[in-house]
PDB file with one MODEL, atoms N, CA, C and O in Angstrom:
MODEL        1
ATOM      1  N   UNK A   1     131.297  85.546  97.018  1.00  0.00           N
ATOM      2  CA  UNK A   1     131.340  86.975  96.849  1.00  0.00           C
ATOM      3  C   UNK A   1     132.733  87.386  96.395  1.00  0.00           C
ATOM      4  O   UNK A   1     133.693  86.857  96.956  1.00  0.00           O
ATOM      5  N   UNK A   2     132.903  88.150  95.572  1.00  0.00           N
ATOM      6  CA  UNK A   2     134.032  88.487  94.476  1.00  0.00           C
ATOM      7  C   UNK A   2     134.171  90.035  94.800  1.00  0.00           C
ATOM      8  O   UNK A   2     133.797  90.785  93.898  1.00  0.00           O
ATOM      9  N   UNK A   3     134.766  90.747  96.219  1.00  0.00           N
ATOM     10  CA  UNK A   3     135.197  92.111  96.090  1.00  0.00           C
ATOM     11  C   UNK A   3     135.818  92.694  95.165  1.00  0.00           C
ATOM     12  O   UNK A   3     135.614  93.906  95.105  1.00  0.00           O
ATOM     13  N   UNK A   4     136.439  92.300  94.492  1.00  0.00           N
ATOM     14  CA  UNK A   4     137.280  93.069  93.676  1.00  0.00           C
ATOM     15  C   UNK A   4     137.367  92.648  92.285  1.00  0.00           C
ATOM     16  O   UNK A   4     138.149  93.089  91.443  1.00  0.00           O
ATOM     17  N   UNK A   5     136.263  91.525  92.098  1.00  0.00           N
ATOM     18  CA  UNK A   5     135.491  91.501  90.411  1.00  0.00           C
ATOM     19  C   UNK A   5     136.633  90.555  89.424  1.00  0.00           C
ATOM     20  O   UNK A   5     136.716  90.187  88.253  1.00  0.00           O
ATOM     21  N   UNK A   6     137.496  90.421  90.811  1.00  0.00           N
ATOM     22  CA  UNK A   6     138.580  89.848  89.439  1.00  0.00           C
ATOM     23  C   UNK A   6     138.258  88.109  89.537  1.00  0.00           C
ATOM     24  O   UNK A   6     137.674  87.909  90.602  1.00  0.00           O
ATOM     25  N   UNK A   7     138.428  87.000  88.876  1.00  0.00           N
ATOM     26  CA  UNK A   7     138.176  85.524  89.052  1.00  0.00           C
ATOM     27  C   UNK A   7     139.578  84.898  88.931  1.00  0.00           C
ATOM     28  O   UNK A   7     140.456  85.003  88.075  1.00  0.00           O
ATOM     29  N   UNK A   8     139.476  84.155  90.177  1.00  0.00           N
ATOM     30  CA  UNK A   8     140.503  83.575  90.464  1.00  0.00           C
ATOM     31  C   UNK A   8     140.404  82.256  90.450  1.00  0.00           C
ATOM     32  O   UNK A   8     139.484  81.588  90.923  1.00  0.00           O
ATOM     33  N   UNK A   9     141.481  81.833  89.834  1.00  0.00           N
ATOM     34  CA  UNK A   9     142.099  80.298  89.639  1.00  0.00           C
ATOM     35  C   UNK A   9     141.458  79.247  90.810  1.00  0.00           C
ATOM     36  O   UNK A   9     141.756  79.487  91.980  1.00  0.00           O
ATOM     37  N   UNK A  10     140.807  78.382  90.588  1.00  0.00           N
ATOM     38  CA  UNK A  10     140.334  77.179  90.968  1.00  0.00           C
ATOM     39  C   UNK A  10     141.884  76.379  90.604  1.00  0.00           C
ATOM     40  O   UNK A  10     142.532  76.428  89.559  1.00  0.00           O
ATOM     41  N   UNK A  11     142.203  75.586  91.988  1.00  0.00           N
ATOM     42  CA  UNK A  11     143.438  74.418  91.523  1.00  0.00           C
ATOM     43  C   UNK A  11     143.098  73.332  91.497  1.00  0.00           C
ATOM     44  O   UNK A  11     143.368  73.140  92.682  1.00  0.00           O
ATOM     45  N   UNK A  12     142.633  72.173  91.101  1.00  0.00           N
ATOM     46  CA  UNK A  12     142.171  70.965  91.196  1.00  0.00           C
ATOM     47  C   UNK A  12     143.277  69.894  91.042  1.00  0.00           C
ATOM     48  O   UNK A  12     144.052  70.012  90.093  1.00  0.00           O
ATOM     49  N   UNK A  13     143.418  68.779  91.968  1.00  0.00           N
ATOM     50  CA  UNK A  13     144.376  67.908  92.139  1.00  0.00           C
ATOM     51  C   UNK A  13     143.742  66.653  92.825  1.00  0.00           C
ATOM     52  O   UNK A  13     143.534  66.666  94.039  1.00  0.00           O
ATOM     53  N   UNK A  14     143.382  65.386  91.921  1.00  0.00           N
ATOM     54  CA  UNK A  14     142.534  63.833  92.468  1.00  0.00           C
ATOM     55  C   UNK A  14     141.545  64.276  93.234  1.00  0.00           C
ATOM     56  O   UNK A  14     141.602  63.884  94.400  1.00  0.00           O
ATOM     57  N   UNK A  15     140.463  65.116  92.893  1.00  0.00           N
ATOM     58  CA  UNK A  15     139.162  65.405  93.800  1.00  0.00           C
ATOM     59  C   UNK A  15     139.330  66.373  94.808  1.00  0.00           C
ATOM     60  O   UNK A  15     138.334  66.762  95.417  1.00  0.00           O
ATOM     61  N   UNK A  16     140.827  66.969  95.161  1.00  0.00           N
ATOM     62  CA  UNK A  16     140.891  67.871  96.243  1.00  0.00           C
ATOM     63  C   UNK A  16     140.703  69.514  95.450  1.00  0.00           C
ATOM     64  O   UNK A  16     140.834  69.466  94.227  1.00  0.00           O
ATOM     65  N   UNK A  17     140.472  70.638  95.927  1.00  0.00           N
ATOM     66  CA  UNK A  17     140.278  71.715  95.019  1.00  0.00           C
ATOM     67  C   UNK A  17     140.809  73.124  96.094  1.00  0.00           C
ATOM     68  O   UNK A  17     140.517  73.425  97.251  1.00  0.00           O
ATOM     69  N   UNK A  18     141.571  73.656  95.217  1.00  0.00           N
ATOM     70  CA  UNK A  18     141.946  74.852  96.494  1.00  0.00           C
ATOM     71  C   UNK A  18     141.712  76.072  95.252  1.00  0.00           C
ATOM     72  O   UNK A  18     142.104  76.040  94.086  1.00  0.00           O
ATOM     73  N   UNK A  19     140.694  77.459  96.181  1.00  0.00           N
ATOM     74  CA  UNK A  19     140.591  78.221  95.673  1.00  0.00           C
ATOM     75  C   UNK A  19     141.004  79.650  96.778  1.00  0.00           C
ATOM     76  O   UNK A  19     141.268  79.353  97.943  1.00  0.00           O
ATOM     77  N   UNK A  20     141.038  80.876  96.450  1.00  0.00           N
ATOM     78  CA  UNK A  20     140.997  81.935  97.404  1.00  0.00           C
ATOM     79  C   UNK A  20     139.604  82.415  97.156  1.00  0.00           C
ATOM     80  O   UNK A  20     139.125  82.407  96.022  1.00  0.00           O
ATOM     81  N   UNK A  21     138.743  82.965  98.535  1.00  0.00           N
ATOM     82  CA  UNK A  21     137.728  83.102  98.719  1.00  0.00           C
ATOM     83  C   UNK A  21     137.677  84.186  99.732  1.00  0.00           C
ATOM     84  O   UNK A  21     138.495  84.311 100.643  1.00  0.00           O
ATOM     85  N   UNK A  22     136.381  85.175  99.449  1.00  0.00           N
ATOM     86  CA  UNK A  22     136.494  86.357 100.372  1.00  0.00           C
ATOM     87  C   UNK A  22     135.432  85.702 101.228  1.00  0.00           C
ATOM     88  O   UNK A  22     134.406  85.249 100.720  1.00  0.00           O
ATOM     89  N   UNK A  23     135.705  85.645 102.681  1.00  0.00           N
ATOM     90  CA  UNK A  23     134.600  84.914 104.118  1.00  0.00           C
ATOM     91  C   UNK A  23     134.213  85.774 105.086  1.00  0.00           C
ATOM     92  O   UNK A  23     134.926  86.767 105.230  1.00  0.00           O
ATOM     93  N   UNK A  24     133.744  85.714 105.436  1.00  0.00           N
ATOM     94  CA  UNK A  24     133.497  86.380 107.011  1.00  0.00           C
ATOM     95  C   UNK A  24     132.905  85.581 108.266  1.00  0.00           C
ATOM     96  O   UNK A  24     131.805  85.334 108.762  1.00  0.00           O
ATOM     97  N   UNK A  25     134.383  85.294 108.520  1.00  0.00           N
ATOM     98  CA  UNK A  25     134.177  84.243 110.049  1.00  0.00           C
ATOM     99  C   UNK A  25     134.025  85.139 111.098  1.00  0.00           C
ATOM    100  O   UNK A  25     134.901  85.091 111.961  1.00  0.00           O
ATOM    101  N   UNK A  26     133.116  85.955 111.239  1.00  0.00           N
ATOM    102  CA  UNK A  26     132.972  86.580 112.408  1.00  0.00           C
ATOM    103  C   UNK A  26     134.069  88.307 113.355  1.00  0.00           C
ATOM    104  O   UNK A  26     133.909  89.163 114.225  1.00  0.00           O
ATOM    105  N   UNK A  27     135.218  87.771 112.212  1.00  0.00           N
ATOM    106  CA  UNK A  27     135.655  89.302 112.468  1.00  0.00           C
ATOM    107  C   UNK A  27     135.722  90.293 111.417  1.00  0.00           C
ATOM    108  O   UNK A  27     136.533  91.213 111.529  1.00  0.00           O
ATOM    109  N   UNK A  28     134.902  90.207 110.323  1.00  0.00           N
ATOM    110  CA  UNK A  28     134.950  91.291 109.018  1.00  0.00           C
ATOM    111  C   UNK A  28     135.404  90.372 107.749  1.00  0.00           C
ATOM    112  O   UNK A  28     136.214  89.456 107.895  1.00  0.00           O
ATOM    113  N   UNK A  29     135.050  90.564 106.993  1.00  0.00           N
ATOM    114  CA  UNK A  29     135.151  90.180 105.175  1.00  0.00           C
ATOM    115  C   UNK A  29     136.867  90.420 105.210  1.00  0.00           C
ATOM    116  O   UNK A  29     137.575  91.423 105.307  1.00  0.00           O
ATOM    117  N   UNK A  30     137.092  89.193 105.098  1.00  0.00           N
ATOM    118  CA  UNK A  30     138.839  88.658 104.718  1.00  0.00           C
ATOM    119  C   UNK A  30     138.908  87.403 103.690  1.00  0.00           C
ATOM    120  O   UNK A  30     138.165  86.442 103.489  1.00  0.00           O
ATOM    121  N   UNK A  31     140.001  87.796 103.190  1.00  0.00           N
ATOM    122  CA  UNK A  31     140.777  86.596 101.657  1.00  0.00           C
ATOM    123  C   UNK A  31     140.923  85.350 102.640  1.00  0.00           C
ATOM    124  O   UNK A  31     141.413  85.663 103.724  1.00  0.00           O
ATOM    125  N   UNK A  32     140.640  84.164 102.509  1.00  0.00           N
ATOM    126  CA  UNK A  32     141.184  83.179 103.093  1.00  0.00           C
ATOM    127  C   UNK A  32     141.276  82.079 101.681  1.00  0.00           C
ATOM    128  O   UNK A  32     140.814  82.173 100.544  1.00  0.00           O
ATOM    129  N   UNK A  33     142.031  81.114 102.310  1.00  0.00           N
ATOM    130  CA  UNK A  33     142.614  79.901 101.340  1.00  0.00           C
ATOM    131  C   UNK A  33     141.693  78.949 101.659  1.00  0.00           C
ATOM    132  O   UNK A  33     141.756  78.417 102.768  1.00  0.00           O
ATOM    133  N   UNK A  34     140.819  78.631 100.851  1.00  0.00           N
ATOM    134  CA  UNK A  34     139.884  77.394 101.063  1.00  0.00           C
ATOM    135  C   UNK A  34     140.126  76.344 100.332  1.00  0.00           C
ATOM    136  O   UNK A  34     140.344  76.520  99.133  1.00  0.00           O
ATOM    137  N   UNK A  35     140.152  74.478 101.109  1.00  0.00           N
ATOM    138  CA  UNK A  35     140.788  73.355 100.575  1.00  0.00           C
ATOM    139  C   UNK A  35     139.428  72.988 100.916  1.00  0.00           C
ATOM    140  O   UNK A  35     138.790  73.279 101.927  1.00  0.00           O
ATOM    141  N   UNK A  36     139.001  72.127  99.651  1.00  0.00           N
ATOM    142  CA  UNK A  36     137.655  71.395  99.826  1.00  0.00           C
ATOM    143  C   UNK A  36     138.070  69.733  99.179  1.00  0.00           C
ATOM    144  O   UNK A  36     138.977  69.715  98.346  1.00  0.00           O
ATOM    145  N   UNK A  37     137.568  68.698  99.472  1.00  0.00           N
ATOM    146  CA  UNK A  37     137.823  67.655  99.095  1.00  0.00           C
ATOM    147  C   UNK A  37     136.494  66.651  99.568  1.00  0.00           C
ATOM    148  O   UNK A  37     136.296  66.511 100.775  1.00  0.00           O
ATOM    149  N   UNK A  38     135.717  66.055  98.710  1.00  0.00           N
ATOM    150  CA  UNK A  38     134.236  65.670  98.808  1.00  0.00           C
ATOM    151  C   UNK A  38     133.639  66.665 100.173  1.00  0.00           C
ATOM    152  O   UNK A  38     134.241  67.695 100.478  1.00  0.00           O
ATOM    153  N   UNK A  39     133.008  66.433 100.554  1.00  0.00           N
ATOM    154  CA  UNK A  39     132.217  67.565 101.327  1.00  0.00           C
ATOM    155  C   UNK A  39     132.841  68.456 102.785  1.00  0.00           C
ATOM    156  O   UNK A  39     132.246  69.061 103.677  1.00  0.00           O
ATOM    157  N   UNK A  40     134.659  68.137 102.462  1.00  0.00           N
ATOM    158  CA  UNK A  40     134.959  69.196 103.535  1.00  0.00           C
ATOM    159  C   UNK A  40     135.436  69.850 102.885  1.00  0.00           C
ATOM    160  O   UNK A  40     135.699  69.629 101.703  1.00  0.00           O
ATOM    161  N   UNK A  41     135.805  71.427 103.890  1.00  0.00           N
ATOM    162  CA  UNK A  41     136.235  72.474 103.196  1.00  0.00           C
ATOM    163  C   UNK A  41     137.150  72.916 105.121  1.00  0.00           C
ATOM    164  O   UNK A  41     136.638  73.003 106.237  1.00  0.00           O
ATOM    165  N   UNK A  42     138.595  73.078 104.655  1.00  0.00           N
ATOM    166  CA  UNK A  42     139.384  73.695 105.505  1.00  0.00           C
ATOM    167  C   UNK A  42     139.633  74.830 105.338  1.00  0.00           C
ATOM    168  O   UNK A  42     139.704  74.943 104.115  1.00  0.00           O
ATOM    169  N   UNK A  43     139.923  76.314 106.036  1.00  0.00           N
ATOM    170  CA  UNK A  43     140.273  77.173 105.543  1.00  0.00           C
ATOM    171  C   UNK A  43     141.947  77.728 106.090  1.00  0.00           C
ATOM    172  O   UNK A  43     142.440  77.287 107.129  1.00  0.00           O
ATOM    173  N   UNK A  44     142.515  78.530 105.385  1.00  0.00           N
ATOM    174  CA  UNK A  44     143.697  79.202 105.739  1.00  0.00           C
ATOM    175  C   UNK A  44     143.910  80.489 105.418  1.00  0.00           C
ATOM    176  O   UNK A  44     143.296  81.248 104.669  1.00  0.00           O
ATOM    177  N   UNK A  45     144.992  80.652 106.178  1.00  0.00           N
ATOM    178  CA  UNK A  45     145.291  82.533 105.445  1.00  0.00           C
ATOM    179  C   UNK A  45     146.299  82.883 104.796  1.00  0.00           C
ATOM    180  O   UNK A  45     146.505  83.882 104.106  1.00  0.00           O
ATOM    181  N   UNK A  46     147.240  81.572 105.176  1.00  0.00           N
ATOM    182  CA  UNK A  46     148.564  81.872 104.243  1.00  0.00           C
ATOM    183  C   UNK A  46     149.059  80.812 103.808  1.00  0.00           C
ATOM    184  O   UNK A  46     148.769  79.663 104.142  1.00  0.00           O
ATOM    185  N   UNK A  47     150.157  81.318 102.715  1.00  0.00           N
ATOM    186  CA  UNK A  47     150.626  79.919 102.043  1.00  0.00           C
ATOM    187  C   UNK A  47     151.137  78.788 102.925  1.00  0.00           C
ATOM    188  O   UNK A  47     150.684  77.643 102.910  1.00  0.00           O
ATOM    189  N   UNK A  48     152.243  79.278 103.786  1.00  0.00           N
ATOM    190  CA  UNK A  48     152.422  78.643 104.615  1.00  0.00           C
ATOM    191  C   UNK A  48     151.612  77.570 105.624  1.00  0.00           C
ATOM    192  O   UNK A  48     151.986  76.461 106.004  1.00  0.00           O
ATOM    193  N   UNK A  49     150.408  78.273 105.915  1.00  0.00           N
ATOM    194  CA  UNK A  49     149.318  77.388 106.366  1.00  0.00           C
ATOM    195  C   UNK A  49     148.807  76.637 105.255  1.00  0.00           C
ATOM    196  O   UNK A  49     148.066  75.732 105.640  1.00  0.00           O
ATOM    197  N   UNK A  50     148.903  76.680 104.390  1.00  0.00           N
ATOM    198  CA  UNK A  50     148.190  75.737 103.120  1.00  0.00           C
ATOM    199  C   UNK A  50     149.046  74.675 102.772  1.00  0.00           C
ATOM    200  O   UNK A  50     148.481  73.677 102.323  1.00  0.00           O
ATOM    201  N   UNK A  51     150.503  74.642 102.887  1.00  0.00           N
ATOM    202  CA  UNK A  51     151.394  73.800 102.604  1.00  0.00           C
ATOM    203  C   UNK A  51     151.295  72.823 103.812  1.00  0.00           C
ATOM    204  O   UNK A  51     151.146  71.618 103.613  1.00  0.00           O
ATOM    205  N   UNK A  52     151.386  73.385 105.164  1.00  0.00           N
ATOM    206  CA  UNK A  52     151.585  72.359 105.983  1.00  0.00           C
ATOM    207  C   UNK A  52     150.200  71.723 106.012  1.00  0.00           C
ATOM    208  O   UNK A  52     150.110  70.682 106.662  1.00  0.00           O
ATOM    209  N   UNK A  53     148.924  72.263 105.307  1.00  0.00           N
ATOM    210  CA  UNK A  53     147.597  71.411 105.304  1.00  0.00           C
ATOM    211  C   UNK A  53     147.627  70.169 104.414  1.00  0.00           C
ATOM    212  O   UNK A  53     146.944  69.148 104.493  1.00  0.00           O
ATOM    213  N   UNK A  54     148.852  70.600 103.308  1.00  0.00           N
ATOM    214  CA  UNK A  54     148.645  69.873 101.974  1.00  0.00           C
ATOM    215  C   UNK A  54     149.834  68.768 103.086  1.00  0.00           C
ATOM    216  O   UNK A  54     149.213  67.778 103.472  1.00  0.00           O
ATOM    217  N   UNK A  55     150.809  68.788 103.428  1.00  0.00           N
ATOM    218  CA  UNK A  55     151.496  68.191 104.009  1.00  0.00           C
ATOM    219  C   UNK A  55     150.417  67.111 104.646  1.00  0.00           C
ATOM    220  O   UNK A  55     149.945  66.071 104.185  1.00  0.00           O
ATOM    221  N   UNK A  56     150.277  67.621 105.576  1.00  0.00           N
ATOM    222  CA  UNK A  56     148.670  66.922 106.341  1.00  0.00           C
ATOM    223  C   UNK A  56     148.096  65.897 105.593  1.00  0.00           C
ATOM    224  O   UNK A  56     148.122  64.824 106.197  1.00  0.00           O
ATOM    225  N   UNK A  57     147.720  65.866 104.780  1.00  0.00           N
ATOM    226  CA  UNK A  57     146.710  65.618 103.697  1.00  0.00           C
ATOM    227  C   UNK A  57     147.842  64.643 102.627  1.00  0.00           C
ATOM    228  O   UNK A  57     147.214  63.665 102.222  1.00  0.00           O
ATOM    229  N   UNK A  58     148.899  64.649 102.231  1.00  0.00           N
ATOM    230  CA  UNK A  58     150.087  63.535 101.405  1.00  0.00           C
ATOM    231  C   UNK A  58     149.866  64.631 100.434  1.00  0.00           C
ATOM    232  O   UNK A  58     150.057  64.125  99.328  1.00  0.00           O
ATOM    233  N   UNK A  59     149.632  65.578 100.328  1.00  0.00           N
ATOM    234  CA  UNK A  59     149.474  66.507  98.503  1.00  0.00           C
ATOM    235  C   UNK A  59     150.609  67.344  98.922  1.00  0.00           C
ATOM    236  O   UNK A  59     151.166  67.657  99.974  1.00  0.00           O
ATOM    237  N   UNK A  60     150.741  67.622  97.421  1.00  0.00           N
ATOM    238  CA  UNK A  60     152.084  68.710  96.835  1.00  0.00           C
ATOM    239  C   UNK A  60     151.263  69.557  95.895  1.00  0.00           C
ATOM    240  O   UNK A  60     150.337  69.314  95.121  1.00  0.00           O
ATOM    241  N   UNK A  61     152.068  70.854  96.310  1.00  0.00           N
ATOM    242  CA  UNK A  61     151.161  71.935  95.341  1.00  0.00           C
ATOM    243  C   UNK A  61     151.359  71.791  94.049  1.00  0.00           C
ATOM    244  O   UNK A  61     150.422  71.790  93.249  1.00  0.00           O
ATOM    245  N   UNK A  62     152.876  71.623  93.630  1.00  0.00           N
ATOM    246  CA  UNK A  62     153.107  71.386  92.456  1.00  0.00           C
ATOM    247  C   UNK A  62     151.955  70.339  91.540  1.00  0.00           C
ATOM    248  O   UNK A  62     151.409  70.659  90.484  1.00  0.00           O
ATOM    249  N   UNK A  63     151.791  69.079  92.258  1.00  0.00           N
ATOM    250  CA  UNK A  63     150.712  68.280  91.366  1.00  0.00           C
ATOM    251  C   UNK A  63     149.162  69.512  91.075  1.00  0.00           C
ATOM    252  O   UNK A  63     148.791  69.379  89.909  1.00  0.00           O
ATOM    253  N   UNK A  64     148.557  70.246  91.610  1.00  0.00           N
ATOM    254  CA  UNK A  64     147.835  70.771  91.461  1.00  0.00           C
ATOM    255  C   UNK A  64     147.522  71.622  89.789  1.00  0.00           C
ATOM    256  O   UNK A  64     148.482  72.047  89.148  1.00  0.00           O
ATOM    257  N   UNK A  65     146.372  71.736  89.374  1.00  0.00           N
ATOM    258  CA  UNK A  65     146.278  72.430  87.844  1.00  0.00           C
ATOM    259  C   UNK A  65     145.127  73.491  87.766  1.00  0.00           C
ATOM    260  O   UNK A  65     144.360  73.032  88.612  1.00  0.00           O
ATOM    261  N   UNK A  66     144.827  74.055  87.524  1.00  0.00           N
ATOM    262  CA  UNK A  66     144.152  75.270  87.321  1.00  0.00           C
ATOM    263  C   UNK A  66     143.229  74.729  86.598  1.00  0.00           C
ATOM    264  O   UNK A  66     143.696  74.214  85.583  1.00  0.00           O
ATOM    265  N   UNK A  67     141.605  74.592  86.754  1.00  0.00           N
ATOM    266  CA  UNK A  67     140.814  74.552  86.237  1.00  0.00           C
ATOM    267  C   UNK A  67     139.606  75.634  86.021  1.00  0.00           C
ATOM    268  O   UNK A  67     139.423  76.454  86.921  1.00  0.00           O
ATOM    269  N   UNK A  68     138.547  75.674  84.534  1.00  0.00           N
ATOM    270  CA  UNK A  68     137.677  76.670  84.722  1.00  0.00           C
ATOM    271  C   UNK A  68     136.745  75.300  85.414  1.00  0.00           C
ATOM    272  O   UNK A  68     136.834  74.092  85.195  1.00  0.00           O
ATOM    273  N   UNK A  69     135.709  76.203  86.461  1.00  0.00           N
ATOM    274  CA  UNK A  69     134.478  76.422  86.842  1.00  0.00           C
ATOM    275  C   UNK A  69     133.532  77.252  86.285  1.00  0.00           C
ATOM    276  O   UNK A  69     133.730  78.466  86.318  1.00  0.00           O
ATOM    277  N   UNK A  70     132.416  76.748  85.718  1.00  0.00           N
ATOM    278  CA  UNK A  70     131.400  76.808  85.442  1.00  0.00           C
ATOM    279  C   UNK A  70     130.306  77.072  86.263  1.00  0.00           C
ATOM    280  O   UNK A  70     129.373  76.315  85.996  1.00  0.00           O
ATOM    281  N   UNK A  71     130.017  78.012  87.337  1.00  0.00           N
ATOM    282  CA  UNK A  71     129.189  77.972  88.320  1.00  0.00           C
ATOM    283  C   UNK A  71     127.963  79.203  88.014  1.00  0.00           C
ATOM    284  O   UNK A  71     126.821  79.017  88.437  1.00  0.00           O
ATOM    285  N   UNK A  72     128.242  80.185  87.414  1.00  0.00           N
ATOM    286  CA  UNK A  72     127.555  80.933  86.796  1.00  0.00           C
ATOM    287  C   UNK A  72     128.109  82.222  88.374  1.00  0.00           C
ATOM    288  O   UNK A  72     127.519  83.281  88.586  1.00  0.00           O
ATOM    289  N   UNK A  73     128.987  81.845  88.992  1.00  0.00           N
ATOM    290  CA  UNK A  73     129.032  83.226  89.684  1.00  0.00           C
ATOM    291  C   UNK A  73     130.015  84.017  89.611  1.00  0.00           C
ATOM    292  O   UNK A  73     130.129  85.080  90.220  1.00  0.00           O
ATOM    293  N   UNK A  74     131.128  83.316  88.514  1.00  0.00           N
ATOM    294  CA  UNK A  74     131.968  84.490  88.116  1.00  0.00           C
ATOM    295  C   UNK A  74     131.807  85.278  87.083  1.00  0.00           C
ATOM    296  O   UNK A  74     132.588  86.209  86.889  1.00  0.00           O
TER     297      UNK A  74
ENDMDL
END
């Protein structure tokens, strides 16, 4: 779901993929940072939490590249 109509950058880096995504985990429709890599998906809210995930994980944002998706929902 796309509140605000605009399409945002997919990052793709060796099979891992980080996009921003509007969710609703139970306290109201919020932006979170979603890291998916074969069938998991972690979420975050800030950069800061996304770096120390990528930390986690051996990735650097810098290696990351902007790819289009083709999904038909943007």
């Amino acid at each position: 779901m796309r509140v605000t109509g605009q399409v945002l950058p997919v990052l793709e880096h060796a099979g891992w993929q980080v996009e921003t995504v509007w969710l609703d985990r139970g306290d109201g429709l919020r932006e979170w940072i979603e890291l998916r890599h074969n069938s998991a998906v972690e979420y975050v809210r800030t950069r800061p939490e996304l770096l120390k995930l990528f930390q986690r994980h051996g990735l650097r944002s810098g290696d990351f590249r902007e790819i289009r998706v083709e999904d038909g929902c943007e």
